[in-house]
N, C-alpha and C positions, 0 to 999 in steps of 0.2 A: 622659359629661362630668360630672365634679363641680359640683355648685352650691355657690356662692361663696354666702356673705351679704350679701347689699344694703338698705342704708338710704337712703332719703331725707331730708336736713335741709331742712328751709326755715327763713326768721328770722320770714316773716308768713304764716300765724299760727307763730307760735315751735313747731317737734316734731320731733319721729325716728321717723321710721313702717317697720316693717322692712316690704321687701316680697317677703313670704314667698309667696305665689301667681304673684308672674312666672315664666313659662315661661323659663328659660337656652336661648337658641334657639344662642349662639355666644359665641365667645369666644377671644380673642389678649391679648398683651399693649399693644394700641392702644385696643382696644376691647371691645364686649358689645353682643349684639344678644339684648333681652327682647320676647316676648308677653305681654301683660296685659290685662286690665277694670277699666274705675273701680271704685275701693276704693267707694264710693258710687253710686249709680244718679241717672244722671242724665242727662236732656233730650235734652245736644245734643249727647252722642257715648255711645259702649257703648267703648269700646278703640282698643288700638293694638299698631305694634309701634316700638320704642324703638330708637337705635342710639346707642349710649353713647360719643363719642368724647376719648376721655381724656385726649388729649395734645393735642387743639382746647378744650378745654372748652366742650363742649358736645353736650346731646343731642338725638338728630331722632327727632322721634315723628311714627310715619303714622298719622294717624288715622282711624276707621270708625265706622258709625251700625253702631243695632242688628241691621242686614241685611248688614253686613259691606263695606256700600259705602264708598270712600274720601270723606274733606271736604275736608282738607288736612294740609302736615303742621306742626307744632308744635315749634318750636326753643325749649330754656330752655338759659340760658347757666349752665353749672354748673363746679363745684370739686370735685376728684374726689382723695379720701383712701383707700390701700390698704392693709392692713397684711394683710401672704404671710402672717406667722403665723396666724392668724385664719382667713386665707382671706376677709377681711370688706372689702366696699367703702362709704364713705359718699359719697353722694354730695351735696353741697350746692345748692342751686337759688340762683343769685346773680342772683335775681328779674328782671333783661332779658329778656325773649320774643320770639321772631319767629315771627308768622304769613305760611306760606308757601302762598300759595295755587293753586287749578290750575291759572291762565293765570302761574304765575311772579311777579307781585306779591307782593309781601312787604309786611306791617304791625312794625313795634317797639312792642312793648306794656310794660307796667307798669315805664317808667321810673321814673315816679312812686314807685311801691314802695322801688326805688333808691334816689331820693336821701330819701324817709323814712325807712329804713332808716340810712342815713349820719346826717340829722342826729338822731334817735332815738338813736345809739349802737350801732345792731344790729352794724353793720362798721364796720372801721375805713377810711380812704383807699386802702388797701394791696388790699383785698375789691373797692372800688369801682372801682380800677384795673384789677380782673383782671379786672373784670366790664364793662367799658368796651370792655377789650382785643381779649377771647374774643365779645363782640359786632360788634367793626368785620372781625373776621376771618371771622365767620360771614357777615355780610355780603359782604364782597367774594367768600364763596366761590360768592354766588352770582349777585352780577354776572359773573362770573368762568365763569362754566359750572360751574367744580369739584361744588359742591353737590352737581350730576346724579347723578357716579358716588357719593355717599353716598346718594343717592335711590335709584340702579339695585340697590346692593347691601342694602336694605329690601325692597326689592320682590321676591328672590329667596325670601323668606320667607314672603309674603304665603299663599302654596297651601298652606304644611306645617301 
């Protein structure tokens, strides 16, 4: 399987960090499922594996301690740019998060980010709409049960 280019944009702190070490574990035109480790060492996870859902916006990250043992998994509500020629994806972090925990609780984190990003000028209404949007649908998916089967198909990967 050819590997694509992927970026990650975030607005805070402002960069494009290519991420040239994730594993291309899978790939459709819906989505990408990567292996990777913090670009940085740190504390309170070693990696994960990612599930890119492209036309959700949004990605599910299972995440692991140093020992490979699961914590939870990690929802960031992103905006997802592809251009065939290239072969290149960028993917933007439109700062919402959800912490999705093992009894199925869920936290929504760094709204805050959100709306300083809006009145900063980072995004425009149109950004903070999509990021609004791609948030309440993640959520219901997983009121919803749906979530599961994006959960069941990370976890297929988990041994490779």
């Amino acid at each position: 399987m050819k590997r694509p280019v992927i970026f990650r944009k975030r607005f805070i702190p402002s960069e494009v960090i290519e991420l040239k070490d994730d594993v291309l574990l899978y790939r459709d035109d819906a989505m990408l499922v990567t292996r990777w480790n913090t670009l940085k060492p740190r504390h309170d996870m070693a990696g994960g594996i990612s599930l890119y859902l492209i036309d959700k916006g949004c990605k599910i990250s299972r995440i692991h301690d140093a020992f490979g043992r699961f914590l939870h998994y990690y929802c960031d509500i992103i905006h997802t740019d592809y251009s065939a020629e290239n072969d290149t994806y960028i993917f933007t972090d439109l700062l919402a998060d959800v912490i999705v925990h093992r009894d199925n609780r869920y936290s929504v984190v760094d709204l805050d980010e959100l709306a300083d990003a809006l009145e900063g000028s980072m995004i425009d209404t149109a950004v903070m709409c999509e990021a609004l949007r791609s948030a309440n649908r993640l959520l219901n998916s997983i009121d919803n049960g749906e979530f599961h089967s994006y959960t069941n198909l990370i976890e297929r990967y988990v041994s490779m």
